[in-house]
Backbone as CSV, one residue per row, in Angstrom:
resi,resn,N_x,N_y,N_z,CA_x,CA_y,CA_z,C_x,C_y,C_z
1,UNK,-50.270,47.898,38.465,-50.376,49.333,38.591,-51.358,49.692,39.697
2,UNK,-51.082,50.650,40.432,-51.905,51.291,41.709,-53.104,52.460,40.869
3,UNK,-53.904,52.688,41.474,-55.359,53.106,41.221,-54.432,54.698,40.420
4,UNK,-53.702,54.725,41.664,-53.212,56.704,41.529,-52.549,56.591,40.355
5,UNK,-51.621,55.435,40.420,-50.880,55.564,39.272,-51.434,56.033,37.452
6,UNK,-52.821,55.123,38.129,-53.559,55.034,36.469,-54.288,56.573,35.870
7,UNK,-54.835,56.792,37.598,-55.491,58.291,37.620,-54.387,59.901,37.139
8,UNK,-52.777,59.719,37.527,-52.006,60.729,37.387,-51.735,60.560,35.539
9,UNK,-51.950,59.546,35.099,-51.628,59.220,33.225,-52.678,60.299,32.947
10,UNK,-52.145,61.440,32.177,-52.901,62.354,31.412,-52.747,61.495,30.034
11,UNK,-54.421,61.753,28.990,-54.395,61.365,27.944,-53.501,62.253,27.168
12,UNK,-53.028,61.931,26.209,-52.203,62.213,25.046,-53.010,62.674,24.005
13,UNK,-53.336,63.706,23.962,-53.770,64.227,22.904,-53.417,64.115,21.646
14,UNK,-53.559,63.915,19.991,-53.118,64.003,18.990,-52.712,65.480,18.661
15,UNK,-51.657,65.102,18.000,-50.830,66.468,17.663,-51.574,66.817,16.535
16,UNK,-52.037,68.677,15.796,-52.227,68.901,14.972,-51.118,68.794,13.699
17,UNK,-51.415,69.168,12.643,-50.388,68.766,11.698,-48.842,69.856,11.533
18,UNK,-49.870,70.643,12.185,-48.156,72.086,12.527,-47.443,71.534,13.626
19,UNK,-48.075,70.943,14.735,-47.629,70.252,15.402,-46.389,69.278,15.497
20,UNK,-46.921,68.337,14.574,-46.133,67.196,14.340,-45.398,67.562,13.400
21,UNK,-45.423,68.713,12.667,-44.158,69.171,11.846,-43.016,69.670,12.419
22,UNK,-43.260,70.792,13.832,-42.323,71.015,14.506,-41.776,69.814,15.493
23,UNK,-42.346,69.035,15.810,-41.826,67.400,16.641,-40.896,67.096,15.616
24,UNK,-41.386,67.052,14.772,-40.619,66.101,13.282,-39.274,66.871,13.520
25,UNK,-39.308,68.093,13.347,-38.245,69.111,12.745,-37.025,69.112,14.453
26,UNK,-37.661,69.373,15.421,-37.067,68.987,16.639,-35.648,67.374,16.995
27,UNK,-36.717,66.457,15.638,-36.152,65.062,16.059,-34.893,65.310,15.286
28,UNK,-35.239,66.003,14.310,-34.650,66.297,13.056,-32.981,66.798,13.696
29,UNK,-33.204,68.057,14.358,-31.884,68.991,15.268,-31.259,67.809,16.263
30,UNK,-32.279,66.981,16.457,-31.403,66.311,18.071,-30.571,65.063,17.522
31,UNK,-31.214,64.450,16.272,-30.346,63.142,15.520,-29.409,64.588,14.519
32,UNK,-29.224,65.546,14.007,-28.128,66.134,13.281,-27.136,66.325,14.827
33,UNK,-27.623,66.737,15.252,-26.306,67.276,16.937,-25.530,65.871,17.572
34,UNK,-26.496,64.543,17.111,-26.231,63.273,17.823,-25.192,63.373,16.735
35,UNK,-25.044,63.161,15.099,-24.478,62.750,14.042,-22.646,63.847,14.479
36,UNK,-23.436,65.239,14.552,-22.124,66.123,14.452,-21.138,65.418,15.782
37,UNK,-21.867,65.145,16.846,-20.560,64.781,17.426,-20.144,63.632,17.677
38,UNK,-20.985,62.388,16.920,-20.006,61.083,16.490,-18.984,61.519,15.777
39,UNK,-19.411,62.427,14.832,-18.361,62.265,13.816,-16.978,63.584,14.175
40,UNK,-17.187,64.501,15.078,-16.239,64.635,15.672,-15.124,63.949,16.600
41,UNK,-16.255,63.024,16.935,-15.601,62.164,18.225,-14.482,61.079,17.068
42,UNK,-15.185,60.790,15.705,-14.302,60.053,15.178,-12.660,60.637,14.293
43,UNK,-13.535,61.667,14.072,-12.396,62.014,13.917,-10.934,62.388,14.609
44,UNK,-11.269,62.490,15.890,-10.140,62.959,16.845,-9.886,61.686,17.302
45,UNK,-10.424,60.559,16.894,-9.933,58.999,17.116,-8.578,59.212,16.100
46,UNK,-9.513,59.173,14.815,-8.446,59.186,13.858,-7.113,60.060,13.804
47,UNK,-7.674,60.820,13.873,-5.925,62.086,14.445,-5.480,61.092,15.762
48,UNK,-6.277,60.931,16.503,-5.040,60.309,17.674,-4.441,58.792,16.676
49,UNK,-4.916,57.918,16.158,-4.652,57.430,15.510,-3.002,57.763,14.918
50,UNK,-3.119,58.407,14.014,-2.403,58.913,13.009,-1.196,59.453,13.646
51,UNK,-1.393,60.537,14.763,-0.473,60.611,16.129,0.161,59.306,16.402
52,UNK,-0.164,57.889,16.642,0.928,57.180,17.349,1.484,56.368,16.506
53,UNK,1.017,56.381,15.188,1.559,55.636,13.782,2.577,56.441,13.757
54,UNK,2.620,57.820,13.614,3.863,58.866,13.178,4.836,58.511,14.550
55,UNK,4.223,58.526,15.917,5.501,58.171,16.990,5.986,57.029,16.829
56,UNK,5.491,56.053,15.840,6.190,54.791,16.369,7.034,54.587,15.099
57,UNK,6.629,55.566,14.075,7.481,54.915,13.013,8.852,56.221,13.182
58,UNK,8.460,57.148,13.373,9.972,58.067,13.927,10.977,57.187,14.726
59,UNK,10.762,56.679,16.106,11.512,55.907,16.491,12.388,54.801,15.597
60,UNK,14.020,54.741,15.806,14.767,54.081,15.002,14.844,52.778,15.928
């Protein structure tokens, strides 16, 4: 590491406890928004899914 490099690191202060409740609650929204759209994403697997089972079994 270069001198500047070490000098531009601001210390990190500890979060108060309202603090780290809203961090908490933040992590909280960004892993529910991560969850909602796996599980959208899986589901429109599954419909496409289900889509080429129904085309292939129509075909005689």
């Amino acid at each position: 590491m270069l001198i500047k490099e070490v000098e531009t690191i601001k210390s990190i202060k500890p979060l108060t406890p309202q603090q780290q409740r809203i961090d908490t609650l933040k992590q909280q929204v960004k892993r529910s928004q991560e969850a909602v759209k796996a599980e959208r994403q899986r589901q429109q697997v599954a419909k496409a899914q289900q889509q080429l089972q129904k085309a292939g079994a129509v075909k005689p």
